[in-house]
Structure formats: structure tokens, C-alpha cells
N, C-alpha and C positions, 0 to 999 in steps of 0.2 A: 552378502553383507547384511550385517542386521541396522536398522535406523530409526531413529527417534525425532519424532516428527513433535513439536512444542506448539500448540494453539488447538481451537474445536472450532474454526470459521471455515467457509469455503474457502479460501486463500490455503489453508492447512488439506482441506480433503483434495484441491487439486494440487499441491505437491506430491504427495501420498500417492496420488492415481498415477500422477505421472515418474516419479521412484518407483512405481512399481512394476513398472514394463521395463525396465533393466534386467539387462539378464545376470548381475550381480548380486540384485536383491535377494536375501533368504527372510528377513520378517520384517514385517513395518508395525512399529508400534509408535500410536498416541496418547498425546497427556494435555488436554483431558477427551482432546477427540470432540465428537458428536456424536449422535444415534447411526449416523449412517458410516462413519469412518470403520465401526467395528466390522463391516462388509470390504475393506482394505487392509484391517491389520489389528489388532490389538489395543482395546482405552485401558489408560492404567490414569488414577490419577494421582495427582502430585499437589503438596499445598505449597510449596513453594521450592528453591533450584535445590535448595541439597536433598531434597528427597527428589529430582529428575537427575541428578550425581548418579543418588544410590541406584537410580532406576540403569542409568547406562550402565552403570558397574555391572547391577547383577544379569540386566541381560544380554551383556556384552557387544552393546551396541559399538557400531563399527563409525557410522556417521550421526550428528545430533541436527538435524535441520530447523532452527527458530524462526516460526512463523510470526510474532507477537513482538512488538518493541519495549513492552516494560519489561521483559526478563532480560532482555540485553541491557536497557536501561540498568536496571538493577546489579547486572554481573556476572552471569552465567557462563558467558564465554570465560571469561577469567577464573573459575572455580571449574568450570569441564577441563580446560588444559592445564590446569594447578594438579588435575589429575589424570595426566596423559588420557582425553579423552577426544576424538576430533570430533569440531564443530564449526557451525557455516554461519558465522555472523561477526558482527565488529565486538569490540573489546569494550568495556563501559567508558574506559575513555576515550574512545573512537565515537561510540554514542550517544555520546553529549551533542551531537551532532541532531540529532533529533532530541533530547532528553534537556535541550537547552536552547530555547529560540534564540537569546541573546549571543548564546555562545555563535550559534552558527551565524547568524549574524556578521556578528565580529568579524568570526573565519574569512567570510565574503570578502569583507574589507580590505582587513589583512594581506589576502591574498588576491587582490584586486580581481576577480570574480564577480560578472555583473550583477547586480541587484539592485532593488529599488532603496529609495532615500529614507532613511529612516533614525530613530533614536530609540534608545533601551535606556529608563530609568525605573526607581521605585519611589521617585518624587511626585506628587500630584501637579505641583510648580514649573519643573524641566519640563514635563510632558506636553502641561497646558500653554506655556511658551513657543514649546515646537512648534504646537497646534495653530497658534495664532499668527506663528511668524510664517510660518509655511504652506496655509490652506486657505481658501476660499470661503464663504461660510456656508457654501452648497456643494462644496468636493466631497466627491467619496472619500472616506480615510480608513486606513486598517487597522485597527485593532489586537493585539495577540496577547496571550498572557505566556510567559516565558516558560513555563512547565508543560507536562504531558498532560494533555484532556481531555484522553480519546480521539481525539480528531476533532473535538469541538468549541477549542479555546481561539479559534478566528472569528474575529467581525467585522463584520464592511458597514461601516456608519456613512449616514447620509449628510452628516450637517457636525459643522464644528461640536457642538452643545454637544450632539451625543454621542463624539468620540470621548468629551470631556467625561462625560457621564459615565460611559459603560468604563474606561479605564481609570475613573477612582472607585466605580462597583471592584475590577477586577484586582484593585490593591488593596483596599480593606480585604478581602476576604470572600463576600456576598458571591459573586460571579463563580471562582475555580480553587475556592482554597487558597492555598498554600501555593497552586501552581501560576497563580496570577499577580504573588507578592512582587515581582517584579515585570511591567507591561514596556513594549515594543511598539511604537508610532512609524509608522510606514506610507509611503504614499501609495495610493491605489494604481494596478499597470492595468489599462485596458488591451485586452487584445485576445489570442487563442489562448486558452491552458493546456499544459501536454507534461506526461509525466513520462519519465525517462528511468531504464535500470541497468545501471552496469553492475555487472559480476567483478569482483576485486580479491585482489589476493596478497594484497599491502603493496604493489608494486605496482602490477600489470594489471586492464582492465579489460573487460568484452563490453561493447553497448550492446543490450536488446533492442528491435524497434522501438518505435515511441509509440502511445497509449493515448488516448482522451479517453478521459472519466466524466462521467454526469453527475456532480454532485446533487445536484437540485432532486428533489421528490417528484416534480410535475414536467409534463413534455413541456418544450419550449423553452427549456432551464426557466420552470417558475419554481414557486414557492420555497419551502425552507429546506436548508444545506441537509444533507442524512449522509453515510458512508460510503455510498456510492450506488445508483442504481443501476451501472452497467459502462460497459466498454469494449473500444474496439482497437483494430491493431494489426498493422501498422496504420497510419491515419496519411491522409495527400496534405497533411497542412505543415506537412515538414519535408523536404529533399534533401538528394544526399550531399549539397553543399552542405546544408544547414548542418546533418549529423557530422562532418568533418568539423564544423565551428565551436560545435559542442565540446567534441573533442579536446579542441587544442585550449578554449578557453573556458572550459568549466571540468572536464573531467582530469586530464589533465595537470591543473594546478590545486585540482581537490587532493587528488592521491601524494602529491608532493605534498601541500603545503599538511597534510595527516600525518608523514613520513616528518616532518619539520618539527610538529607538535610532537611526537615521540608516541605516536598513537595509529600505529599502519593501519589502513584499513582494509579489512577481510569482511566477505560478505556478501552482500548485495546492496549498492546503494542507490534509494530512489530519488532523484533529482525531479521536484517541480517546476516546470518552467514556463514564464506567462511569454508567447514569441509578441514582441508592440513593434510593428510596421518594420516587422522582417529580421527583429536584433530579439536574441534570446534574455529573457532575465530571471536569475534563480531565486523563486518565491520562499521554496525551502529543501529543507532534505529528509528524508525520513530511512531509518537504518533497516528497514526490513522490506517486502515486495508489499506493495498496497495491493487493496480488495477491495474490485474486481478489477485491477489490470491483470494481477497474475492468474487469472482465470483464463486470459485470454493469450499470456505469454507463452505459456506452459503448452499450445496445443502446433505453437512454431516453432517449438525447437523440435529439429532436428538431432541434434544429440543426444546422446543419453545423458538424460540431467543430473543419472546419480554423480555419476561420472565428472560433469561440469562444477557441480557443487563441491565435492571431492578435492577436486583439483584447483580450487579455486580460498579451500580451506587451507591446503597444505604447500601454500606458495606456489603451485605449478601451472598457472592457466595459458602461457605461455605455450604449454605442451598442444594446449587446442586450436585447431581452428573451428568458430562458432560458423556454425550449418544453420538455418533458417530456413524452411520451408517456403516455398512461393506460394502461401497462402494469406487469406483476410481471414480472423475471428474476429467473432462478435461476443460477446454476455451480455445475457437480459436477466437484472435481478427480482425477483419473484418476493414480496415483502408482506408481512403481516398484515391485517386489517389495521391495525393501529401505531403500525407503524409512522415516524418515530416516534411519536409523540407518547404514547404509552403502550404495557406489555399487553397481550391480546391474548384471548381465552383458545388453548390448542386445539387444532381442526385436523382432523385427517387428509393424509395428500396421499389422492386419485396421479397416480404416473404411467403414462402411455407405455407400451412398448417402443425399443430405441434399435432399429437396425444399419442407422446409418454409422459407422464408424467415425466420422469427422463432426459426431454432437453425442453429445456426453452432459449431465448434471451434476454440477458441484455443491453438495449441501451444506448447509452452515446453522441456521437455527431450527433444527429439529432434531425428536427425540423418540423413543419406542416406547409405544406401549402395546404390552403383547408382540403381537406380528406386526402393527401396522406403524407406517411412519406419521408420525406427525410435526404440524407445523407449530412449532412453540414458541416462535416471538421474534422481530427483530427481522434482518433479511434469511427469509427461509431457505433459499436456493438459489443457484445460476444458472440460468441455460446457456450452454457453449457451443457454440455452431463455428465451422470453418469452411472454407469454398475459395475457388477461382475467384471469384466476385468477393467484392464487400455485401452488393444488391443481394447474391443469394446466399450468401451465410446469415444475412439479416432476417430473409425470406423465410431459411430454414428456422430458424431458432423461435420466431415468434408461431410460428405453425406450434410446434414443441408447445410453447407458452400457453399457448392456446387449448392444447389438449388437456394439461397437468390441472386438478379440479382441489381446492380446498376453500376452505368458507374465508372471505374479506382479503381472496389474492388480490396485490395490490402488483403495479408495474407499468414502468415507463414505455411511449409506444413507438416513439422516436433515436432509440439509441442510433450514433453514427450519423444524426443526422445535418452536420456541418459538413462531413467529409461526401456525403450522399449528393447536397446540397452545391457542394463546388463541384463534382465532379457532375 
């Protein structure tokens, strides 16, 4: 089978690695890839979905895998099977689901799916009312702007005032554009975060374990939010009552109340879920696998994922039972000198020799010049370690860390360590 792999992030180079140990794979091509994906399969690129159309048409790509939520966002699924083409994501209007904080929102409600207290206006008035009738003038509160922003249209304000503030930045304009015209008031949930992916196929769902991510830059979850600097998986701050709970009242009445909206949903859906004193509540959803959990998903399946994916595109996942490895992975993301804050001058990256089979490098912001790889900006890589242990896949990996050499590596030294820490 030939397949078209959509993104240039590590999330995109570890699906690729992992499609490509199927023994159904004949070519794996990316759009727009990175420097190192072309050591897995083919960059071709694309300026936007009708030219990745034309791209499957001509190289008769068999499956399209979307790594990236604005092309779903945008439609792509809906214009690949406009042209009998299979592809492994939701429908755009399935993707409002991430492409719409309010919408999802709503969904929750709707479908009585736990979540936190909240209002959606584009009033400065309703907003600052909610704010006052429902907060403290020292509670955390949340912030969102209802559009796509990267992943960076959340805020945790510390005091009434500056939720007022930052959410009439985010409705003029100033804050997120166009994606902030309408802002989201939320109460803050204290507790663990864990993000959750079931496989879907408009009907039937598989859960993968569950994931913690690091958002923060600094150990100790300090400083400022970035994309994630690493993850492990499955984590002890969930049991399988809990995945049973999930189940019945969040997954469950997603894929119903999607089937209700006229909008099945196919794909992969990522569920964030803050667990406050043992009850799960859904923060949000995002329609594609986040990065770095799927860094770390991808080295526990058992199955052949082309397979999974496949089957999960064309109504059939029913046909599978999901296999899981009795293993813990880890990722530790490897990040720019100036990362986030600004792009950083490319450095060559020094890479060890890798004989362990169960640790692997997922690359994301690097690019070729000449022979050599470089680190070009943003998070440059993953290190992926798996083990009996959680202790030693964490062991393994920062070893690895430790050897890989480019100027202003940056990386967190603590990943896992809430689950390290209870156990």
C-alpha cells in the first residue's frame, strides 16, 4: 500500500516509522515532511489540500494519514472521499469539534458530558458579568479564544481584572485575530491532566492508554506553556475502573451525540481530561493525535497501525481487537536554544549510535544541509525509550539525551515525574 502521511512534526515522522514496519506498506510519502522523514519515504510539497488530492491521485496513494488539525479543519477529508480517496481523520464538520471551542463546548452540554462551568460570548458585558458573578477576585480563571491558535489560544488568569483584560484583548483582535472574536469563561479544574485517544470509525471506538504531557518549558511544571516537552504512557494516575468511566460517559456519548449532529466521527479523537478528586472532566478535544503523546503511543501498539488506521477509516474497527504491549514509553523533547520564545540560529546535531531496538528518535524541527542534520528551530526531536519499567525507559532515554550534541539543546529533566513520584 502506498500512503500519505499530511504534517513535517515529530507526531508525522513517528507515524511514518511506525506505517512503515507493516508488511503492507510499498511507499510512504510526506507533505511537507522534514529533513529527516526523507530517510522514511518521500517530501513532496503541497500549498494547500487540492494539490495533496492531486498528490494521492497521481501516486495512487492507498491510505492519506492527517497529522495536522487545520487541514481537517479546513476540509480535506471531505474533498479526498469527494474523490474516492481513503483517509484517517474526521470530516470538517466533525472538526468543529476542535476548530470551534464554543462548539465543543456546547457538545458537552448538550450531551451531558462532564466539564467545567463555563459561558461563550463575544460580548465584553456577558463575559465580565459571568466573571463577577461567579469568581473570587483571586481565582484562577480560563480564558480561550474560540478559534484555532496553535495550541496557544489558552489562559489561566490569576485575578478577576485579568481575565477581564486578556478576554477584551482576545475580542478586539490584539490577542488571536479573528480566532479570539468570540472568547469562552471557564472555571479553572484543579487536579491531574491526561489526554486520552480513541481510534473511531463513526460508530465503534478503541481507547489507547492514557498519556501525560508536560506542557511547561521548565522541570517542576515551571514556566511558560510550549507544545509539549515530553510524555509518557500509560501513566498510574488512571486505573481501569477509571478507563471503564471514560468510556461509558465520555466516549461513548461523544460518538452518539457526533452520529446525532449528522457528523460520524472517523479518525482519532484526542480527549483532554483534567481527573479533580477521582471524577474525570473534559477540558477539550482535539481531532488529530497530539505531540508528543503520539510519540509515545505509537511504540505500544501492538498492531499493525497501518492496519488499525485502515480499518478504522473504512467503518471496520470492530474487525480488531487492539493489542498493547506490556510496556511504559517515555519522550523527552529536545528544543531549540530559543525556544519558544523565538527562532534560533541552525546548529548541527551530533546523534549517537542507537542499538537498542525499544529507543528510536522522532524528528520534527530539522533540516539538511549537505549531509548533515540540523537543528532548525522550535522542538528539534524526541527521544523514545520503552522498557518493563517506567524507571528504566526513563533511564534509557535521557542517557540517549545526554549523548545527542547541538548548540543551545534545551530539555526537561523530570518528564514522568508525577507517575515516578506516586509510585
Amino acid at each position: 500500500m502506498n500512503v500519505l502521511i499530511v504534517g513535517s512534526g515529530a507526531r508525522e515522522y513517528s507515524l511514518g516509522l511506525s506505517v512503515s514496519k507493516s508488511p503492507q506498506i510499498k511507499q510512504i510519502f510526506f507533505s511537507p515532511g522534514n529533513g529527516a522523514t526523507s530517510k522514511i519515504g518521500e517530501n513532496i510539497n503541497a500549498e494547500n489540500i487540492e494539490d495533496l488530492k492531486n498528490i494521492a491521485l497521481d501516486k495512487k496513494v492507498d491510505l492519506t494519514i492527517v497529522g495536522s488539525e487545520d487541514r481537517l479543519v479546513e476540509g480535506i477529508v471531505d474533498l479526498f472521499e469527494d474523490n474516492n480517496l481513503t483517509i484517517f481523520g474526521p470530516s470538517k464538520k466533525a472538526s468543529r469539534l476542535e476548530g470551534s471551542k464554543e462548539y465543543m463546548k456546547n457538545f458537552l452540554k448538550k450531551y451531558n458530558i462532564p466539564t467545567a462551568k463555563y459561558i461563550s460570548s463575544s460580548s465584553s458585558d456577558e463575559l465580565n458579568s459571568f466573571i463577577d458573578n461567579n469568581f473570587k477576585d483571586d481565582d484562577l480563571i480560563v480564558v480561550k479564544a474560540d478559534g484555532l491558535c496553535a495550541g496557544k489560544g489558552v489562559l489561566i488568569c490569576e485575578s478577576k481584572d485579568e481575565a477581564k483584560r486578556e478576554s477584551s484583548k482576545m475580542l478586539s483582535g490584539e490577542s488571536f485575530g479573528d480566532a479570539g472574536k468570540k472568547v469562552i469563561i471557564e472555571e479553572y479544574l484543579d487536579g491531574y491532566e491526561l489526554s486520552l485517544f480513541a481510534l473511531c470509525d463513526g460508530k465503534n471506538f478503541k481507547l489507547l492508554p492514557a498519556v501525560q504531557d508536560h506542557k511547561k518549558l521548565l522541570d517542576g511544571d515551571k514556566g511558560v506553556n510550549t507544545g509539549g516537552m515530553g510524555a509518557y504512557s500509560p501513566t498510574s494516575l488512571i486505573d481501569d475502573d477509571m478507563y471503564e468511566y471514560i468510556k461509558e460517559k465520555v466516549c461513548t456519548p461523544t460518538l452518539k451525540g457526533m452520529q446525532e449532529e449528522e457528523a460520524p466521527y472517523k479518525g482519532v479523537l484526542f480527549i483532554g481530561l483534567m481527573l479533580v478528586d477521582g471524577k474525570p472532566y473534559v477540558l477539550e478535544y482535539n481531532v488529530r493525535f497530539g505531540d508528543p503523546e503520539c510519540q509515545v503511543l505509537m511504540p505500544l501498539l501492538e498492531n499493525d497501525t497501518l492496519d488499525l488506521f485502515l480499518k478504522a477509516s473504512t467503518n471496520r474497527l470492530n474487525e480488531i481487537e487492539l493489542k498493547i504491549r506490556d510496556k511504559k514509553a517515555v519522550c523527552v523533547v529536545l528544543a531549540s536554544e530559543n525556544y519558544p520564545f523565538k527562532s534560533s540560529i541552525p546548529a548541527k546535531i551530533d546523534v549517537p549510535e542507537i542499538n537498542d531496538e525499544d529507543i528510536h528518535i522522532s524528528y520534527a524541527g530539522v533540516s539538511l544541509q549537505g549531509d548533515d542534520l540540523m537543528a532548525s528551530g522550535g522542538r528539534v526531536l524526541s527521544v523514545v525509550s520503552s522498557d518493563d519499567t517506567l524507571e528504566l525507559a526513563v533511564r534509557k532515554a535521557y542517557k540517549v539525551c545526554d549523548e545527542i550534541e547541538f548548540k543551545g539543546k534545551k530539555l526537561r529533566r523530570d518528564i514522568a515525574f508525577q507517575s515516578l513520584k506516586k509510585n
